[in-house]
KERO-591984 format. One record per residue (C-alpha): residue number from 1; x, y, z; residue in three letters. Coordinates in nm, 2 decimals. Example, Ala and Ser with C-alpha at 12.3 -4.5 7.8 and 13.67 -1.06 7.14 Angstrom:
% residues 2
[1, [1.23, -0.45, 0.78], "ALA"]
[2, [1.37, -0.11, 0.71], "SER"]
//
This chain:
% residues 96
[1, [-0.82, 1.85, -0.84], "UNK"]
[2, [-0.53, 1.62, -0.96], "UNK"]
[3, [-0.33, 1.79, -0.66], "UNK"]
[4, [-0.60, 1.71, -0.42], "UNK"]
[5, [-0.60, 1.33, -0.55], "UNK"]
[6, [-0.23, 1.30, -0.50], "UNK"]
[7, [-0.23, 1.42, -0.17], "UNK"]
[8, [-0.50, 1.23, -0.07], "UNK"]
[9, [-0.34, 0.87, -0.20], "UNK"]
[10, [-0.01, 1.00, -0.04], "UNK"]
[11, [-0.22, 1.05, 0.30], "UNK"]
[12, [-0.46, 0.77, 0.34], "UNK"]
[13, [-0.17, 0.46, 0.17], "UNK"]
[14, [0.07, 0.61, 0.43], "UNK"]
[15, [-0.15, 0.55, 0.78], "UNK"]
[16, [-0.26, 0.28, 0.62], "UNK"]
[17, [0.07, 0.11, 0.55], "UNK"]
[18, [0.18, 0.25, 0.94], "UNK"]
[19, [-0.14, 0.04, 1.03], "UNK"]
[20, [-0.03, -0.26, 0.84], "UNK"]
[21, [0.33, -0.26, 1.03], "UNK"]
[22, [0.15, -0.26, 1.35], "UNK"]
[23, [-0.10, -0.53, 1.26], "UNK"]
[24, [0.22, -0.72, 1.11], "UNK"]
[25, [0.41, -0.68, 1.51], "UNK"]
[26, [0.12, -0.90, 1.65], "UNK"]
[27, [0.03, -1.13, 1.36], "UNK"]
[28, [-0.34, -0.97, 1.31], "UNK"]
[29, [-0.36, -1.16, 0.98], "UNK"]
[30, [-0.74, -0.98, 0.97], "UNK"]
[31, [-0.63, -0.66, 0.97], "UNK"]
[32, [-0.36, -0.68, 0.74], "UNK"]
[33, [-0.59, -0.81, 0.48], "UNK"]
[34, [-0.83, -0.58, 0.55], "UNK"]
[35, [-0.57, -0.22, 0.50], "UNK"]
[36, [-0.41, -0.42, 0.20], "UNK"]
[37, [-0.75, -0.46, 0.06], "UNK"]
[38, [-0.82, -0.08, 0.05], "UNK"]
[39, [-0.46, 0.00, -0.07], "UNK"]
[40, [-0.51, -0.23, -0.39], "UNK"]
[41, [-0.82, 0.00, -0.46], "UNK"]
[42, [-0.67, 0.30, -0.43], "UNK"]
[43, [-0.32, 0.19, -0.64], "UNK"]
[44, [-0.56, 0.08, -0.90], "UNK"]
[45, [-0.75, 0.38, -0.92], "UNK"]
[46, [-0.38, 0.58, -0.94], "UNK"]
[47, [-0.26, 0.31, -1.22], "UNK"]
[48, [-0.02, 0.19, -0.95], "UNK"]
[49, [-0.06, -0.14, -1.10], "UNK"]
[50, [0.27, -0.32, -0.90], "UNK"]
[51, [0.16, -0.18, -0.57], "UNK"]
[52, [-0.19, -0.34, -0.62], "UNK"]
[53, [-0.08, -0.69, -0.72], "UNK"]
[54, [0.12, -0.70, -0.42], "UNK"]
[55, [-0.12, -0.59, -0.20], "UNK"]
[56, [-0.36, -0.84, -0.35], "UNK"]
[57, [-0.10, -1.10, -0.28], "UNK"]
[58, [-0.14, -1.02, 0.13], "UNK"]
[59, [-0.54, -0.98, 0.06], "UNK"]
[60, [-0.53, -1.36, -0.05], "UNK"]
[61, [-0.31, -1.49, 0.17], "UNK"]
[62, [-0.48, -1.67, 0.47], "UNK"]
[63, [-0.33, -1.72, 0.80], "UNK"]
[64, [-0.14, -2.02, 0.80], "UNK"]
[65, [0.07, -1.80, 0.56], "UNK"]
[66, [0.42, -1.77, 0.74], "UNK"]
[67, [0.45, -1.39, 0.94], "UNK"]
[68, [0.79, -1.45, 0.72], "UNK"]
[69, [0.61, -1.36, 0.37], "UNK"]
[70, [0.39, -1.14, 0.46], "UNK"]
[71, [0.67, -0.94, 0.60], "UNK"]
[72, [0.84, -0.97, 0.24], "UNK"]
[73, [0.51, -0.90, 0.09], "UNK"]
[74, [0.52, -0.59, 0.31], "UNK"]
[75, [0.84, -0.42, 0.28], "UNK"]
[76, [0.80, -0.47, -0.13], "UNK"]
[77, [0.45, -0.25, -0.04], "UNK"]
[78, [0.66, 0.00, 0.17], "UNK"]
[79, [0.92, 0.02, -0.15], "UNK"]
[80, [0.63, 0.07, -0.40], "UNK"]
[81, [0.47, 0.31, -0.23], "UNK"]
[82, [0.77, 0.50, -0.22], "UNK"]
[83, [0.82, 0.50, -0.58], "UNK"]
[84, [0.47, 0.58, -0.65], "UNK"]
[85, [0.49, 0.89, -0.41], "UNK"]
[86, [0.78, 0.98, -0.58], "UNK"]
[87, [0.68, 0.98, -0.93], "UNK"]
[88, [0.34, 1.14, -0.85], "UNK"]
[89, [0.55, 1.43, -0.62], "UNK"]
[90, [0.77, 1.46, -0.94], "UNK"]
[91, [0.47, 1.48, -1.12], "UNK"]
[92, [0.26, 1.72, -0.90], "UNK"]
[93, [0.60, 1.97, -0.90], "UNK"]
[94, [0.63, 1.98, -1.31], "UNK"]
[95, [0.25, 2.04, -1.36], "UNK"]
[96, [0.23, 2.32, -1.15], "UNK"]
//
């Protein structure tokens, strides 16, 4: 079941981080909220506490927030998640 989990977070964070980029290329400030909104539930679900703070960061920002930051804000999520993938791929390979 863990497995399952795992794979699933991996899945679902990783379109919807592709989605994110895309919505970030035409400054859809809607829709960038709206995927970093479910990736904060998901990384809180996971204890991925950092990932969830920053995606809560792009959740509340509005859009008179520069495309600058929420790039910033983006590329930290893109780094998280690839942490987070990492430790729970470690994880996944030493439990069996």
């Amino acid at each position: 079941m863990l497995a399952e989990l795992i794979d699933a977070f991996k899945t679902d964070t990783e379109i919807r981080l592709q989605r994110i980029r895309a919505a970030l290329e035409i400054a859809d400030v809607a829709r960038l909220r709206s995927e970093a909104h479910t990736i904060t539930g998901s990384a809180r679900q996971i204890g991925a506490e950092a990932l969830a703070e920053v995606c809560q960061q792009v959740e509340l920002a509005n859009a008179l927030t520069p495309l600058a930051r929420f790039s910033g804000l983006v590329l930290r999520m893109q780094e998280l998640f690839g942490e987070v993938a990492c430790a729970m791929s470690s994880y996944r390979s030493f439990r069996g």
